[in-house]
C-alpha positions in Angstrom: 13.1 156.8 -104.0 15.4 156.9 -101.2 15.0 153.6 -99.2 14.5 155.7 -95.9 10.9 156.4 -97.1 10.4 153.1 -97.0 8.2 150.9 -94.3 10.9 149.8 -92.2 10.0 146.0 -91.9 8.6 145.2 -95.1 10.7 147.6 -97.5 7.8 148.7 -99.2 6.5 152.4 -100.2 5.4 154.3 -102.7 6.7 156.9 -105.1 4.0 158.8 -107.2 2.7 155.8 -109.0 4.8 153.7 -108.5 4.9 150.5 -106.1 8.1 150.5 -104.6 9.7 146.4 -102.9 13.3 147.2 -101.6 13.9 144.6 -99.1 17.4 144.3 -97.8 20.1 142.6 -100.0 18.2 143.1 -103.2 17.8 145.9 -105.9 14.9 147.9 -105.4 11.6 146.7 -107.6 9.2 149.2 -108.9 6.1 148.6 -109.9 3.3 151.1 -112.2 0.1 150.5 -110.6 -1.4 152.3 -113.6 -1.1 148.9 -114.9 -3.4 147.1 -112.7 -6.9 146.6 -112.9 -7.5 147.5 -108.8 -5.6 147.7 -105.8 -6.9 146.1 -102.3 -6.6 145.2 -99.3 -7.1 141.5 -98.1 -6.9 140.0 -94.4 -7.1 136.7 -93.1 -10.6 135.4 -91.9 -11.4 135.6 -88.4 -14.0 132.4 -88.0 -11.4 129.8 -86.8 -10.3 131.9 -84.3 -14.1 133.4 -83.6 -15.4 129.5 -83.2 -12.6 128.4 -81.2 -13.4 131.7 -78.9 -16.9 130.2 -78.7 -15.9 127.0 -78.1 -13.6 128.2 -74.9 -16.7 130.9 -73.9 -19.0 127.7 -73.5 -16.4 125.9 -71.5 -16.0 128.8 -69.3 -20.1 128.5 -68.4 -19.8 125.2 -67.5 -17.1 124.6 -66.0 -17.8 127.7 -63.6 -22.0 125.9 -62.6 -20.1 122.5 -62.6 -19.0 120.8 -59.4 -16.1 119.2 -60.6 -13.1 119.0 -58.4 -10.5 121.6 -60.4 -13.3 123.5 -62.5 -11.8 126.4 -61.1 -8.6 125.9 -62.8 -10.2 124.9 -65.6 -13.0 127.6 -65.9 -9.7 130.2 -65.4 -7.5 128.7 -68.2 -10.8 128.3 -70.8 -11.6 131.9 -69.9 -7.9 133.1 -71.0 -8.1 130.6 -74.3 -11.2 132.6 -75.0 -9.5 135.6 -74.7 -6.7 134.6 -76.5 -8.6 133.6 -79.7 -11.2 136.7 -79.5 -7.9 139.0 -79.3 -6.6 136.7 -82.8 -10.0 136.9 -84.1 -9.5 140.8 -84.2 -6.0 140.7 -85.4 -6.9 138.9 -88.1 -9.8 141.5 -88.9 -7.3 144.0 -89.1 -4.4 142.1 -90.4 -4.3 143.8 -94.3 -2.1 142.7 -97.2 -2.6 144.6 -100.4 -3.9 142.5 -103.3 -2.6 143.6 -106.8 -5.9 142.5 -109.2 -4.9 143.0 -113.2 -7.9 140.5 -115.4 -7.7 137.5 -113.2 -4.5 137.7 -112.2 -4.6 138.3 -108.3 -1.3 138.7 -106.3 -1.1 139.1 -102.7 1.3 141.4 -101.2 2.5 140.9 -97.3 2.8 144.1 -95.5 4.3 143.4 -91.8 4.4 146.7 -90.7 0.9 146.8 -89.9 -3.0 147.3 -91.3 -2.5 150.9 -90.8 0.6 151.1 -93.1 -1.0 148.7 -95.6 -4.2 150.8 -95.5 -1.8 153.9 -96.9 0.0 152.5 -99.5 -3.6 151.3 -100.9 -4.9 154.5 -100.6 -2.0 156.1 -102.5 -1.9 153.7 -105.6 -6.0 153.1 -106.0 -6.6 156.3 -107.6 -3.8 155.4 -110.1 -5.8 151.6 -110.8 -7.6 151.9 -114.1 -10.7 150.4 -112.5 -11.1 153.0 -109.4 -13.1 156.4 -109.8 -10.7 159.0 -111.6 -9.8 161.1 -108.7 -7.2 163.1 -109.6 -5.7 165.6 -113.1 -2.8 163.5 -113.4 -4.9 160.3 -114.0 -7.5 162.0 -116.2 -5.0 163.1 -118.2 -3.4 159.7 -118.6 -6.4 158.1 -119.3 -7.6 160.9 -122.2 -3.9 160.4 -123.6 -4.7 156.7 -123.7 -8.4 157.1 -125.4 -7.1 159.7 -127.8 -4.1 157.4 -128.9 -6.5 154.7 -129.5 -8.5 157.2 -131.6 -5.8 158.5 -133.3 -4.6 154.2 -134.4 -1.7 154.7 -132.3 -2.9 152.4 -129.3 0.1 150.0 -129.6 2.5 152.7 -129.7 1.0 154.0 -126.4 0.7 150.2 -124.9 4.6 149.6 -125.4 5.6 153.2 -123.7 3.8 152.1 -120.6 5.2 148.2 -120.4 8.6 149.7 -121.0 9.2 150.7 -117.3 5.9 148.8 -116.0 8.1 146.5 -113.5 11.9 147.0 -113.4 14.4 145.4 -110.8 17.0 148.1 -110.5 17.4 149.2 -113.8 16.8 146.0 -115.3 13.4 146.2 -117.3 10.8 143.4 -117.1 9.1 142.4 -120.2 7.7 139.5 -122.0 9.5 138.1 -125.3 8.0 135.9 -127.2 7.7 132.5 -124.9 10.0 134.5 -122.1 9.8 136.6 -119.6 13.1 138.9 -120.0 14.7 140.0 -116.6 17.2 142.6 -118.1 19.8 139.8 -119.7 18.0 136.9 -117.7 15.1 135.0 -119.4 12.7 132.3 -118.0 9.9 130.1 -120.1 6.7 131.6 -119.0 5.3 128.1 -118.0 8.5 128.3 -115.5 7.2 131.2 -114.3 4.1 130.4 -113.7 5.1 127.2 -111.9 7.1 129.3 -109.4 4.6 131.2 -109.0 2.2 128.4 -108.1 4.5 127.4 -105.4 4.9 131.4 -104.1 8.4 131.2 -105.2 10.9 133.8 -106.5 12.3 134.2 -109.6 16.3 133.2 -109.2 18.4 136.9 -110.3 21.8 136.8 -111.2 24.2 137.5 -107.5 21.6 136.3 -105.3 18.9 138.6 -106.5 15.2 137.6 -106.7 11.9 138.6 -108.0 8.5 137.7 -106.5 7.2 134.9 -109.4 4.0 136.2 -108.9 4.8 139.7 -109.9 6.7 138.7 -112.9 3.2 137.4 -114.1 1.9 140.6 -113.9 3.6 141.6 -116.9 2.5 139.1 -118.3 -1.1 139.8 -118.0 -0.8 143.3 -119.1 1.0 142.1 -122.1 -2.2 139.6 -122.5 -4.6 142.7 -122.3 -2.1 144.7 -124.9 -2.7 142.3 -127.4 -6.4 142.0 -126.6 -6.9 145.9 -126.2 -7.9 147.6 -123.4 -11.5 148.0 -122.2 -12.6 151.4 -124.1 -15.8 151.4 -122.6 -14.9 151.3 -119.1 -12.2 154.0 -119.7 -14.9 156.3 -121.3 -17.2 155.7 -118.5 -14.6 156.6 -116.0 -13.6 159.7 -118.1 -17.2 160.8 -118.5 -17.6 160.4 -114.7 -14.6 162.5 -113.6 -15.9 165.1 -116.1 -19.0 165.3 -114.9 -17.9 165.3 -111.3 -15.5 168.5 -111.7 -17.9 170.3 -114.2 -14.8 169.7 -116.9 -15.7 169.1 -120.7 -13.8 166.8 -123.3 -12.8 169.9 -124.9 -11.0 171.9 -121.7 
């Protein structure tokens, strides 16, 4: 993906399913979304500001029925507070970063161009989420190819094709080895990893390069649910759903 389709504050955009992070300085990172469990959108919460606007509203009403030399002034600088912190209150309703969900992993995404933006790049990679309604051929037909590997005993071979290129920097594939998580030649202790994440830190790349911690452990999850196996019952009911919906059978 050419970094001119990108947003052009945050770096981020999309590419079929793919997550795309290129922000300036660093190789672009792409993430499968047809690894994750769901894709959101999050905002902050808009009581602080909503009580505070309160707050300021009531201090307008009595300051303008009090008689108190300079209630003027004050009833005219508690009105604009309450302005002020009604206007925040509505940023913050509409103030979206996208929230990548895989088991109970959660990891929060900042999106600076805008709610609208974020709104779009949701709306692109949900379909692709393995817990959202099957929408669309190309995902039914990933997720049959995944049931009928798994009845065919050839699950793990299927599981391993998709981590292969489920989160690369560049061309540097991430994976999990053993007790590391393997940045194409760079490797860090998964406790490490999860302690910079913690702290909503990046990982340290070779020539100033750096991965979000966070989305390192994303791998890490999926490679936790590819040992565990994936949830056959909720992929059938989302097959059976789609096929229904379109009129299509298992055998067409």
């Amino acid at each position: 993906m050419s970094r001119t389709g990108l947003l052009p504050r945050s770096g981020i955009g999309v590419d079929g399913p793919y997550l795309i992070i290129a922000p300036p300085g660093n190789p672009v990172i792409s993430l499968d979304s047809r690894l994750l469990d769901r894709v959101e959108l999050i905002g902050q919460s808009p009581t602080a500001p909503l009580v505070m606007a309160g707050t300021a509203t009531a201090g307008v009403v009595a300051a303008a029925t009090s008689w108190i030399p300079g209630g003027i002034f004050v009833c005219v600088g508690m009105a604009y507070l309450a302005q002020e912190r009604w206007r925040e209150a509505r940023r913050r309703t509409r103030s979206r970063d996208l929230l990548l969900s895989l088991g109970d992993l959660d990891v929060a995404l900042h999106v600076a161009d805008g709610p609208d933006a974020a709104k779009r790049v949701s709306d692109h990679l949900k379909p692709y989420s393995r817990h959202a309604p099957i929408t669309r051929p190309d995902v039914y037909e990933d997720a049959k190819r995944r049931l009928e590997a798994h009845a065919r005993g050839k699950s793990s071979k299927e599981v391993r094709r998709e981590l292969e290129r489920g989160l690369m920097v560049g061309t540097d594939v991430v994976h999990v080895a053993g007790d590391f998580l393997q940045v194409g030649a760079v490797a860090f202790r998964l406790d490490e990893v999860r302690d910079y994440a913690q702290h909503g830190a990046n990982l340290p790349l070779p020539g100033g390069r750096l991965l979000q911690a966070a989305m390192g452990l994303l791998v890490v999850a999926a490679e936790e649910r590819a040992r565990a196996g994936e949830d056959l019952g909720v992929l059938q009911q989302r097959i059976a759903h789609y096929e229904q919906w379109t009129g299509r059978t298992a055998g067409r």
